[in-house]
C-alpha positions in Angstrom: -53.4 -1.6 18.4 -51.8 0.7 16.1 -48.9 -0.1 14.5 -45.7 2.5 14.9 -44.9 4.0 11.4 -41.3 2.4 10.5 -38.3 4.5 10.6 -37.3 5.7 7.8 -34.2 3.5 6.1 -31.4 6.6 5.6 -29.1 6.1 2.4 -25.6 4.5 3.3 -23.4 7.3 5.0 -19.7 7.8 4.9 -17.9 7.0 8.2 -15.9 9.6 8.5 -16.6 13.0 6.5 -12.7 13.1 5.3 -13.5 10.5 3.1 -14.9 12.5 0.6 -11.9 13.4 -0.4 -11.5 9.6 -1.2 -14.6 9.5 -3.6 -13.3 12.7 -5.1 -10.4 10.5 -6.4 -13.1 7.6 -7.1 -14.8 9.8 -9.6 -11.8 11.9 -11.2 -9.5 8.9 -12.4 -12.1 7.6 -14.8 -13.2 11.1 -15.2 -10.0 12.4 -16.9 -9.7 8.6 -18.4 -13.3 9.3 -21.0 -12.0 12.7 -21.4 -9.0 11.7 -23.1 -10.7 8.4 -24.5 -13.5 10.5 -26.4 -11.1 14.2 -26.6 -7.8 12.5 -27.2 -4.6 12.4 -25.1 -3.5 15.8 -23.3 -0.7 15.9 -21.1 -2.0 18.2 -18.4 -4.6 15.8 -17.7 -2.4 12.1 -18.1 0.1 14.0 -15.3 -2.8 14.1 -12.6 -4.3 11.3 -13.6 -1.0 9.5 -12.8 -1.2 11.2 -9.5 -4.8 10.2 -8.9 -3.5 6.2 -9.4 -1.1 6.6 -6.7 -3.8 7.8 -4.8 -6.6 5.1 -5.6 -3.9 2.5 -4.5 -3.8 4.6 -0.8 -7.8 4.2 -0.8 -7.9 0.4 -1.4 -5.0 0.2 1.5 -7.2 2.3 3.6 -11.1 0.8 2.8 -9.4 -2.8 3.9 -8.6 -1.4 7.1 -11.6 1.0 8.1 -14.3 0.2 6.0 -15.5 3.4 4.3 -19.2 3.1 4.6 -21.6 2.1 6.9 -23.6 -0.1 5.0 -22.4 -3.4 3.4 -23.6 -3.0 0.1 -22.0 0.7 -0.5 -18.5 -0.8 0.9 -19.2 -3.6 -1.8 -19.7 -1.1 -4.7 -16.6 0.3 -3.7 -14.6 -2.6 -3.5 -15.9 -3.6 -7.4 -15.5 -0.2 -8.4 -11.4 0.1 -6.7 -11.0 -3.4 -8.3 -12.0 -1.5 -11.8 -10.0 1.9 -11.1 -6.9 0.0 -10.2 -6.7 -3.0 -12.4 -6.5 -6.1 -9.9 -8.8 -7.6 -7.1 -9.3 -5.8 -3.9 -9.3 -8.9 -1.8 -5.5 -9.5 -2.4 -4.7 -6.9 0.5 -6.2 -9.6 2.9 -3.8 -12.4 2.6 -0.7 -10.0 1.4 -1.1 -7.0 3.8 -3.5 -7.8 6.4 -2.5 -11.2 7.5 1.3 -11.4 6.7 3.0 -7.6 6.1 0.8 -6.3 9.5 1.2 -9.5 11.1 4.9 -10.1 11.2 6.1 -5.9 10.4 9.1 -6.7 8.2 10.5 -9.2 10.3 11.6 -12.5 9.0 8.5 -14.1 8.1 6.8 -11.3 6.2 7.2 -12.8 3.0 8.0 -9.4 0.9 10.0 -8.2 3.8 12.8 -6.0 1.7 16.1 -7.2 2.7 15.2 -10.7 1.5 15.8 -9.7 -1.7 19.9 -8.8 -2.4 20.3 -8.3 1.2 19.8 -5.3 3.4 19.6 -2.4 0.7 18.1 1.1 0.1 19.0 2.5 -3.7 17.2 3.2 -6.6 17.5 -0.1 -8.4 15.8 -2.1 -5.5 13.0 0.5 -5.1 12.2 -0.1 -9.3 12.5 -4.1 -8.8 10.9 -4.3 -5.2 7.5 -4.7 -6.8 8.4 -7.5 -9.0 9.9 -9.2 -6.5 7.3 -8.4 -4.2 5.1 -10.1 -6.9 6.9 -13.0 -7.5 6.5 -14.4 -3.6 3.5 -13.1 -2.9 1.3 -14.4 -5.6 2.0 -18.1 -4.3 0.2 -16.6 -1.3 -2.8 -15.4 -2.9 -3.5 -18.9 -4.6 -2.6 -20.7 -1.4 -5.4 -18.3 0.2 -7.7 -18.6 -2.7 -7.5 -22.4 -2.1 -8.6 -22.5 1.6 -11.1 -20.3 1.1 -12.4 -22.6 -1.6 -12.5 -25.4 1.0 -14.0 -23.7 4.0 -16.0 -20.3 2.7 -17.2 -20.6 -0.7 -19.1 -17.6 -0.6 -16.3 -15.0 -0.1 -14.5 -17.4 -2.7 -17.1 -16.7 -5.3 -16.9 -13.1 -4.1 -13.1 -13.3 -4.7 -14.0 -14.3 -8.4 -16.0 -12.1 -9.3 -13.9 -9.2 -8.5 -11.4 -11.3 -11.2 -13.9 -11.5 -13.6 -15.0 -7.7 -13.1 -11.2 -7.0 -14.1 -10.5 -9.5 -16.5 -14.1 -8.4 -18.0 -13.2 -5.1 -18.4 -9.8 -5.1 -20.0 -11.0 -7.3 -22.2 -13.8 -4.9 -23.6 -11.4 -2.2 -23.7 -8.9 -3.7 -25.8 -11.5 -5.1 -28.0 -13.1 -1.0 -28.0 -9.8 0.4 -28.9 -6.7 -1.5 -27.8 -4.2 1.8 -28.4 -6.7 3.9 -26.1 -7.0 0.8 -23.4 -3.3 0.4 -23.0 -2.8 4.3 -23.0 -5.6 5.7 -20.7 -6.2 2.7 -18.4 -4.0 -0.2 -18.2 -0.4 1.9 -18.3 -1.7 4.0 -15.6 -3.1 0.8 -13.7 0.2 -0.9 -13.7 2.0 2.4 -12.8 -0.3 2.9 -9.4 0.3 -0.9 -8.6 4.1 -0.6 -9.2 3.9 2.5 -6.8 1.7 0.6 -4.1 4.4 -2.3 -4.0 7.4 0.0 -4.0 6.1 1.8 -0.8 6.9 -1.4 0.9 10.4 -0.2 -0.1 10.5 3.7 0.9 8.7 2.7 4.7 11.2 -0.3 5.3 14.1 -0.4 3.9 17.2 -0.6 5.9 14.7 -0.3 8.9 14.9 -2.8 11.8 12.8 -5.5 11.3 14.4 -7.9 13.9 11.9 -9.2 16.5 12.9 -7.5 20.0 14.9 -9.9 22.4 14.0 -9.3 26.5 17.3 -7.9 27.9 19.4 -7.1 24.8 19.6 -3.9 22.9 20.0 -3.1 19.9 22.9 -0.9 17.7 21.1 2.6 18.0 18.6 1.5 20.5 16.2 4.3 21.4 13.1 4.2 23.7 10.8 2.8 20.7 13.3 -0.2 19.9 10.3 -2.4 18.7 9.0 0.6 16.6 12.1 1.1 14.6 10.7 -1.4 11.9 9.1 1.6 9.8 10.0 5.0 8.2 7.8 7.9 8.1 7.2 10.5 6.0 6.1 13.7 6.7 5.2 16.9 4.8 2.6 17.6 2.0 2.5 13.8 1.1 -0.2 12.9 3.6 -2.5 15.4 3.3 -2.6 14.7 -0.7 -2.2 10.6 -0.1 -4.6 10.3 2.7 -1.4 9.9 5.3 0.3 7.1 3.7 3.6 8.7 5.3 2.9 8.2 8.4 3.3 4.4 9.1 4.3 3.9 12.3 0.7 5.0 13.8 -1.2 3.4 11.2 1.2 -0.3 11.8 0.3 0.7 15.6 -3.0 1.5 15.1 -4.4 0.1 12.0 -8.1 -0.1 12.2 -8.1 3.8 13.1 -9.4 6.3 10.3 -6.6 7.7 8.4 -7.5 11.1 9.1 -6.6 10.3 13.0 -2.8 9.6 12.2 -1.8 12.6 12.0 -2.4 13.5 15.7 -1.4 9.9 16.8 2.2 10.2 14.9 2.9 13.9 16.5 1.7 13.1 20.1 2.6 9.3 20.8 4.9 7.7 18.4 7.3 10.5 16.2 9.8 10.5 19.2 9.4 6.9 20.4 11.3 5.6 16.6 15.1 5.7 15.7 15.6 9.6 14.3 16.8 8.8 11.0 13.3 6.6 10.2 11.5 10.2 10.8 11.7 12.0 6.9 10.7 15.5 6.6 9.1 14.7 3.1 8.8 12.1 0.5 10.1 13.3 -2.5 13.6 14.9 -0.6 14.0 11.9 0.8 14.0 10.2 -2.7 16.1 12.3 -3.9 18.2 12.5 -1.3 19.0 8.4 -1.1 18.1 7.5 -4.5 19.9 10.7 -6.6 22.6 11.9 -4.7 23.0 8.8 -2.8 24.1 7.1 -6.0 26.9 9.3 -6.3 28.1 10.0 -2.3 28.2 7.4 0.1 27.5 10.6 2.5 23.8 11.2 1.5 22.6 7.4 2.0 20.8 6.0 4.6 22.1 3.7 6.8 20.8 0.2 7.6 19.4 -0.5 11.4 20.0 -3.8 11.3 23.3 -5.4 11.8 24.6 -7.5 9.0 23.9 -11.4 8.7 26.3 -13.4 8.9 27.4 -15.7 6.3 28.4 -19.3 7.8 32.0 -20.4 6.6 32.2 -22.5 4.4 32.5 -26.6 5.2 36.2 -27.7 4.4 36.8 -29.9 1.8 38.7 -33.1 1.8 
C-alpha cells in the first residue's frame, strides 16, 4: 500500500498579521543601534531609537500575553532576541506582571501597587522614582520565583538562565568592543525603555481605585463599572504607535486577547463602564497636564479615587 506523501511542514506564521508591525520595531532598534556604532552618533536617529525602546518594552508585555507565533521555537527566538533588545530577561513578566500586578489589579497585595509608596499620589516626582521602587520590591519576587522553579521545573529554570546569561553575555562583549559606544547606543537606551515600562505602572494607576469591591457598599464616585475603576486609559495616537498600551482596562479585562482587538473592546464594552476622570484623551496632555501644570495649580491635578487611610492614634503614654 502506498504511502501518502507528507504534508508539507509550513515555516512558523505570525498569529495575527498586526504583528508585523512588532517585528518592524524587532529589526529597527538594533538597526539604528550598528548605524551609529559603525557611522557615529546622530541625533535624528538616537530620538527614534529612544522611541523604538519604549516600544520593544510594549512587545515583551504583549508576547507574554498572546504569544506571537505559532510555533514554539519562533516564540523562543523572540523571547532571546527581546531579552537582547531590551537589556533584562523576558521571563520576569511572569512572576511580576502575570501572577501578581494581573492577579490582584492594584489592590493591596500587588506588590508594586503605587500608593504603597508615599501614600496615594500622582506628580512628577513619583512617576521618576516609581520604577526604582517598583524594583526594589519586586526583585525579591523574581528570586523567590527563580527558587521554586529550581525545586519543581528545572527545565524552564535553566531556560530562565540562559536568557541571564544571553544579557549578561552580551553587555559584557560590548563593553569589552567599545565600552563609550556600549553605554551610548545600547545600554542608556535599555535602561531608558525599562524605566518607561515600570513607570506605566504609574500613568495607568495612580490615584485609581484599587480597593477590592465590598457586596452592598458604594464607593465615593461610584459609577456602573465600580470594580473597573482600578485603571486609567489613554487614548489618542499613543496606541496605534505603542501597540494599545493606553488602553488598559480591556487588556486587564481581557488579557489573553491580541492587542489589535482592544481597540474595539475599549469603545464598545468598557470606556463608559469606568469612573470618567480614568478615561484620558491622550498620553502626553495628560502628562502635561498633571505632571507640568499640576505642579504649579492644584486645579489641573487629578484627584485620588480612593478615600484616604486612616492613620491609628497613637497609644497614650504613661
Amino acid at each position: 500500500m502506498a504511502r501518502r506523501p507528507e504534508a508539507p511542514r509550513w515555516p512558523a506564521r505570525l498569529r495575527h498579521g498586526r504583528d508585523w508591525q512588532s517585528l518592524a520595531y524587532l529589526a529597527a532598534l538594533p538597526a539604528l543601534a550598528a548605524w551609529q556604532w559603525v557611522h557615529g552618533f546622530a541625533v535624528l536617529l538616537y530620538a527614534p531609537m529612544l522611541f523604538l525602546t519604549l516600544g520593544v518594552g510594549v512587545i515583551h508585555h504583549n508576547h507574554v500575553h498572546l504569544r506571537m507565533w505559532r510555533g514554539r521555537r519562533m516564540n523562543r527566538f523572540t523571547d532571546f532576541w527581546i531579552t537582547l533588545l531590551q537589556g533584562h530577561p523576558t521571563f520576569v513578566f511572569w512572576p511580576a506582571h502575570v501572577a501578581n500586578h494581573h492577579r490582584h489589579r492594584h489592590g493591596p497585595r500587588d506588590v508594586a501597587r503605587t500608593y504603597r509608596f508615599g501614600g496615594d499620589t500622582n506628580h512628577l516626582r513619583g512617576y521618576l522614582l516609581h520604577p526604582f521602587q517598583a524594583v526594589w520590591v519586586l526583585v525579591p519576587v523574581f528570586f523567590g520565583w527563580l527558587a521554586r522553579l529550581r525545586r519543581h521545573r528545572p527545565g524552564p529554570w535553566r531556560y530562565c538562565m540562559a536568557q541571564y546569561a544571553l544579557w549578561l553575555g552580551s553587555w559584557s562583549a560590548l563593553l569589552l568592543l567599545d565600552w563609550r559606544k556600549a553605554l551610548l547606543l545600547v545600554i542608556v537606551p535599555q535602561l531608558h525603555g525599562l524605566h518607561w515600562l515600570l513607570a506605566t505602572n504609574y500613568l495607568q494607576h495612580a490615584h485609581a481605585d484599587g480597593r477590592r469591591p465590598v457586596p452592598d457598599v458604594e464607593a465615593r464616585r461610584d459609577t456602573a463599572g465600580t470594580r473597573l475603576n482600578y485603571a486609567r486609559n489613554f487614548e489618542g495616537l499613543v496606541n496605534p504607535l505603542l501597540f494599545n498600551i493606553g488602553l488598559h482596562t480591556a487588556h486587564h479585562e481581557n488579557p489573553h486577547v491580541h492587542w489589535s482587538e482592544l481597540t474595539q473592546l475599549h469603545r464598545t464594552r468598557y470606556r463608559a463602564q469606568v469612573d470618567p476622570a480614568l478615561n484620558e484623551q491622550g498620553l502626553v496632555p495628560y502628562m502635561v497636564r498633571v505632571f507640568v501644570l499640576g505642579a504649579l495649580w492644584p486645579r489641573f491635578r487629578s484627584r485620588p479615587l480612593m478615600p484616604p487611610v486612616p492613620v491609628p492614634p497613637e497609644s497614650p503614654t504613661h
